[in-house]
C-alpha positions in Angstrom: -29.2 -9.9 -2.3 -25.4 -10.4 -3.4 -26.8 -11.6 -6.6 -28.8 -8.6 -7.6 -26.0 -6.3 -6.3 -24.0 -7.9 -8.9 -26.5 -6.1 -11.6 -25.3 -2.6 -11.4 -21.7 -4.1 -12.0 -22.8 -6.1 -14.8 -24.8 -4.0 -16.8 -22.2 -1.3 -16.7 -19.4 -3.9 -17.5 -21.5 -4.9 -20.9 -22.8 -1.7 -21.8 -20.7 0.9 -21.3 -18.9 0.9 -24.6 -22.5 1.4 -25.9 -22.7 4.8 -24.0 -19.7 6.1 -27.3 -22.2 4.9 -30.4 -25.8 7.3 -28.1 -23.0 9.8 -28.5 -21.7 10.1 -31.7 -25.0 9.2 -33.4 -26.2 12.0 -31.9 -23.4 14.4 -33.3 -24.1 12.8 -36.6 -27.8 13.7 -36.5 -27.0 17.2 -36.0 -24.2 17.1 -38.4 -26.6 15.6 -41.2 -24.7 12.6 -41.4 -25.7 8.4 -41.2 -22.7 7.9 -38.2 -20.9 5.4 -37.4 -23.3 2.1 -35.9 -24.1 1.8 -32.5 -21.5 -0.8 -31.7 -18.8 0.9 -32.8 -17.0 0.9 -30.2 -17.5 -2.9 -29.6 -16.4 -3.2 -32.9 -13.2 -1.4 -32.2 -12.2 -2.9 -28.7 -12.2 -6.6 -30.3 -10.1 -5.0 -33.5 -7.9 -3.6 -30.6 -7.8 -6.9 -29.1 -6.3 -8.9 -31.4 -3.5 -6.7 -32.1 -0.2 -7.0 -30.8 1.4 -4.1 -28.4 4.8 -1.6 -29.3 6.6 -0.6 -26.6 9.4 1.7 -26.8 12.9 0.7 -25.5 12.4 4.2 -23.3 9.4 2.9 -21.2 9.1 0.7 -17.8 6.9 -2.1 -16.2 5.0 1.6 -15.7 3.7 2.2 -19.1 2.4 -1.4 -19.4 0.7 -1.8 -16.0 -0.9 1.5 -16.2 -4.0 0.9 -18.6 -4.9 -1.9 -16.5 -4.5 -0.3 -12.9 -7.3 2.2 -14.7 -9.3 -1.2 -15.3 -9.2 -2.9 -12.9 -9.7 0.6 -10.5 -12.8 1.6 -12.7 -14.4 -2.0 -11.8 -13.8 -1.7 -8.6 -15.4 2.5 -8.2 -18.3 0.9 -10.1 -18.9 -1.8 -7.3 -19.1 1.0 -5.3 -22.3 2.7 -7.0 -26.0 1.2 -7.2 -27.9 1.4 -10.0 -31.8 2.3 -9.7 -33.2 0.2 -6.9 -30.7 -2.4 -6.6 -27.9 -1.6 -4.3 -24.0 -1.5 -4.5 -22.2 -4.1 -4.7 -19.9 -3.2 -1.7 -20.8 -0.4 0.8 -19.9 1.1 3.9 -19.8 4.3 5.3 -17.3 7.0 3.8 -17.3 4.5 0.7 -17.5 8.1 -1.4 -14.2 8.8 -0.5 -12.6 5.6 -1.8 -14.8 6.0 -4.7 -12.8 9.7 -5.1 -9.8 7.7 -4.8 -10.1 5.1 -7.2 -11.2 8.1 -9.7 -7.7 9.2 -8.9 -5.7 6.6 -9.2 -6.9 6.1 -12.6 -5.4 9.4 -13.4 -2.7 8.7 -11.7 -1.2 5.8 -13.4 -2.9 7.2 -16.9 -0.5 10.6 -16.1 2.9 8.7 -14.8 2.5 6.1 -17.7 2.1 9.2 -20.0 5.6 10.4 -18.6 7.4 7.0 -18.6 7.3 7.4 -22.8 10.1 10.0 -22.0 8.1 12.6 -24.1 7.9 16.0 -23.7 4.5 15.8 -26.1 2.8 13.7 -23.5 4.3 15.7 -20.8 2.4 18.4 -21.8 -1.0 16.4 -21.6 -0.1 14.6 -18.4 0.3 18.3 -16.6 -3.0 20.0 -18.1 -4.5 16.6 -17.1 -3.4 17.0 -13.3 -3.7 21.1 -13.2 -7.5 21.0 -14.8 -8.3 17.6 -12.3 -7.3 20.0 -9.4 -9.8 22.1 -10.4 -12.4 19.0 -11.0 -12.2 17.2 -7.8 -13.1 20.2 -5.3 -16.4 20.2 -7.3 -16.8 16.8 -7.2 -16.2 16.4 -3.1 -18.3 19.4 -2.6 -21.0 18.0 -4.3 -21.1 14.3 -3.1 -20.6 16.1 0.3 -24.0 18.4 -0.5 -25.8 14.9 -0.8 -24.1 13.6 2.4 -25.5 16.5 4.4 -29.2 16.4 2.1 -29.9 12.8 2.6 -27.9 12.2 6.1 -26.5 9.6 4.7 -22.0 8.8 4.4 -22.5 5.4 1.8 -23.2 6.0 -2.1 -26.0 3.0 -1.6 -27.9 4.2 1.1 -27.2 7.5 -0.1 -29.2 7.3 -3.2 -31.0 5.0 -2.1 -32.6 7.8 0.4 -33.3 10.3 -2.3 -36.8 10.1 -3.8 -38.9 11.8 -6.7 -40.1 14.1 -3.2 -36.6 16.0 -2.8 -37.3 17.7 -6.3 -40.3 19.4 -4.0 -38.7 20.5 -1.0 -35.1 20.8 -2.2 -35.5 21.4 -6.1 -32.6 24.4 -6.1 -30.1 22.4 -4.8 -31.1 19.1 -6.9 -30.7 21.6 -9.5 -27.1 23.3 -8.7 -25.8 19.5 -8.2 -27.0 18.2 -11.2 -25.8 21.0 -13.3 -22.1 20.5 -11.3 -22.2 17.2 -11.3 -22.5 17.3 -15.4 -19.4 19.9 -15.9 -17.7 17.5 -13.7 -18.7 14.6 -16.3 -17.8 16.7 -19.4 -14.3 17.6 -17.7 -13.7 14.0 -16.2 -14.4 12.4 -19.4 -12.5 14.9 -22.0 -16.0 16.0 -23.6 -16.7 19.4 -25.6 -16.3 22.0 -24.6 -13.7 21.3 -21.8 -11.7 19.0 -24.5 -12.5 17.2 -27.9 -12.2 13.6 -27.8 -11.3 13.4 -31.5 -9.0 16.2 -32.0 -5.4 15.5 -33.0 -4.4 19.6 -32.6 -1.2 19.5 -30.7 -1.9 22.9 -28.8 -5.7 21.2 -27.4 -4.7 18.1 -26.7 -5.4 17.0 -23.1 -6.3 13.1 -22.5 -5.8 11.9 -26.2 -2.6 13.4 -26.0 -1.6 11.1 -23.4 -2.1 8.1 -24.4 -1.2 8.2 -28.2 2.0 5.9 -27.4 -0.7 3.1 -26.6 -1.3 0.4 -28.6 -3.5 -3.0 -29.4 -4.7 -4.3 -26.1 -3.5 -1.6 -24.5 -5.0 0.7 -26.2 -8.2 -1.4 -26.0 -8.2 -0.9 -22.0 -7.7 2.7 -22.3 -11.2 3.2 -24.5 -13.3 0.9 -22.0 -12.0 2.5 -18.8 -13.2 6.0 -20.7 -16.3 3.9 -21.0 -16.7 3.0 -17.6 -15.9 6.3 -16.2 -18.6 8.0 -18.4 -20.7 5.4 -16.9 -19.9 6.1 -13.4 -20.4 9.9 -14.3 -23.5 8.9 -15.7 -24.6 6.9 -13.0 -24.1 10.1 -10.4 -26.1 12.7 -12.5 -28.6 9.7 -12.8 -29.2 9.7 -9.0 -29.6 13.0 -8.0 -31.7 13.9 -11.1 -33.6 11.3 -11.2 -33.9 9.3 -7.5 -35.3 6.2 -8.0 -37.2 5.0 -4.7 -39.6 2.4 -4.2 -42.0 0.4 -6.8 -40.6 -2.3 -9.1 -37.2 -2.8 -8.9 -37.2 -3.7 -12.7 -39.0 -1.0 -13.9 -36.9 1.1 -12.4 -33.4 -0.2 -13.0 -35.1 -0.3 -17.4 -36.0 3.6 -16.4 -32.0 4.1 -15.2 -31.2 2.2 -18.5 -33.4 4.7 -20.3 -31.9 7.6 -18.4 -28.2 6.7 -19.0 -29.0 6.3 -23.0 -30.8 9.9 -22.7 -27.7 11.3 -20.7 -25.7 10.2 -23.8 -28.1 12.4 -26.0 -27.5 15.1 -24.3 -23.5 14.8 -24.0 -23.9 14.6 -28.0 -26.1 17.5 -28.2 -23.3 19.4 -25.6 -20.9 18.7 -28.4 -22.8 19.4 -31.3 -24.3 22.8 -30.3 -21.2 24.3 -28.4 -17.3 24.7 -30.0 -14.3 23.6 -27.7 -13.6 26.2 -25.0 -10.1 28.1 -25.3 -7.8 26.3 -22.8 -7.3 29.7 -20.7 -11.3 29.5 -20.1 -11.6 26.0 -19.0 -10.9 26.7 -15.3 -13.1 29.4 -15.3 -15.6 26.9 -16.2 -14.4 24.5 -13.9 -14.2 27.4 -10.9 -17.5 27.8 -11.5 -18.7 24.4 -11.2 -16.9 24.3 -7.9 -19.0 27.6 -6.9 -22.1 26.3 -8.0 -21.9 23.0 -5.8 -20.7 25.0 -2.5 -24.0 27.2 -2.9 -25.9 24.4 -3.1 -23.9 23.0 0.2 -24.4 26.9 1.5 -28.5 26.4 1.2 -28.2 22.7 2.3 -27.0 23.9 5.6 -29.4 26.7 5.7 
C-alpha cells in the first residue's frame, strides 16, 4: 500500500514540468505558431542547473533558503493529495488544513525572500502577491470545506476517494460552482491569464515574476518546478471534484487522471489565448467572486 501511495508523489515529481510545454503549445496553436517543444521546461531547469547563483551583498541566509522551503513545502502538500484510485501518501483527518498551510508557506518565504533583495521593485510584487492571496484563500477554504460537508469526510484521501461519477447526479450544481472556483483559484494561485501573465516583463503588471527576477541558476531552477508542482496540485483538485474517480481499475483510472491533467493544461492555454490580462483594479472582483461562488455552493450543500 505504502508503495502505490508513493505513485501520486512520483508521477507529479517527474511530470510536472511537462504540465508548461500542454500549455504553451496550446497558445502557440492558437497563435499560428510551431511553439516551443514539449520539454521545454525540462530543457530549461537542467540549463538552470548548471549555472552558478548571484547574490547581492544586500541579501540574507533568507533569500537563498527561500526557493527551497517552496520545494521542499510543495513535496510535502503533494504527499498530501491522491491521485485517481491510489491514495495519499500521508493522511489524517484535518490534513486539508496543513495542505492550506504548506500552500502558504510557499508564499511566504517566496514574498520575505522577495523583500530581503532590499528592492522597492520587488516590494511592489511581494504586496500585490499577499493582498490578491487574501482574496484567494477564503475561496479556496470555502471550497475544500463544501467537499468536507458533501462527502462527510475531513482527509483529502478519503475525501476524494468518497466522491464518485454519481455525485454529478444528485449534486451536479454544486460540482459545478466548485469546479468553476476551484479553477479561478488555479489561474490566481499559479499567476495565469487573466489574473496575471506569466511572461510579461511590464513593470506596472508584474505580480509573481516580479518577485523573483533577483533569482538566479539553481535558484531560479527551484523557483520554475515549485510553479510546476503547484499547478499540479491545482490540477490535481479540479481533477477530483470534476472528475471523481471511484472504483474499477486502479490503472485505468490513474492513465484517465493523467489524461485529465494534460486536458486541464489545454484549457489553461485556451484561458490564455482567448482572454487578455484583467486590469489589476478588476482582479479582486474576480477573485470576490470566486469566493461567492464557492459559499453558494456551501449554502446548497447545507440545504
Amino acid at each position: 500500500m505504502k508503495t502505490i501511495s508513493f505513485i501520486p508523489l512520483l508521477l507529479a515529481f517527474m511530470l510536472s514540468p511537462l504540465l508548461f510545454g500542454v500549455i504553451n503549445r496550446t497558445k502557440a496553436f492558437f497563435a499560428g505558431r510551431k511553439g516551443p517543444p514539449l520539454l521545454q521546461m525540462y530543457f530549461d531547469l537542467w540549463k538552470l542547473l548548471q549555472k552558478g547563483a548571484v547574490y547581492s551583498h544586500t541579501t540574507t541566509w533568507i533569500f537563498r533558503a527561500g526557493p527551497m522551503i517552496g520545494v521542499a513545502a510543495a513535496l510535502t502538500a503533494l504527499m498530501l493529495l491522491p491521485l485517481g484510485n491510489f491514495p495519499s501518501l500521508i493522511a489524517f483527518p484535518g490534513d486539508f488544513l496543513l495542505f492550506a498551510g504548506l500552500l502558504g508557506l510557499i508564499r511566504f518565504f517566496t514574498v520575505v525572500a522577495a523583500l530581503d533583495t532590499g528592492s522597492s521593485f520587488e516590494g511592489m510584487g511581494a504586496s500585490r502577491e499577499v493582498f490578491f492571496s487574501a482574496l484567494t484563500e477564503p475561496a479556496l477554504f470555502i471550497t475544500l470545506a463544501t467537499m468536507t460537508q458533501q462527502t462527510g469526510q475531513l482527509s483529502l484521501s478519503t475525501m476524494f476517494g468518497a466522491a464518485s461519477n454519481n455525485d454529478w447526479l444528485h449534486s451536479g450544481p454544486v460540482l459545478g460552482l466548485l469546479v468553476l472556483a476551484l479553477m479561478i483559484v488555479l489561474l490566481a494561485e499559479n499567476s495565469r491569464i487573466p489574473v496575471d501573465d506569466p511572461n510579461t516583463h511590464l513593470e506596472l503588471t508584474m505580480i509573481h515574476e516580479v518577485m523573483v527576477l533577483d533569482h538566479s541558476g539553481p535558484d531560479f531552477a527551484f523557483i520554475l518546478y515549485t510553479s510546476g508542482l503547484k499547478l499540479w496540485m491545482f490540477g490535481t483538485l479540479v481533477l477530483g471534484m470534476a472528475l471523481p474517480f471511484s472504483g474499477g481499475n486502479p490503472w485505468l483510472n490513474i492513465a484517465m487522471a493523467l489524461g485529465g491533467m494534460f486536458g486541464l493544461g489545454v484549457v489553461v492555454g485556451v484561458v490564455e489565448s482567448v482572454m487578455a490580462r484583467l486590469r489589476l483594479l478588476a482582479v479582486p472582483q474576480l477573485l470576490i467572486g470566486a469566493g461567492a461562488v464557492a459559499t453558494v455552493a456551501l449554502i446548497l450543500t447545507l440545504r
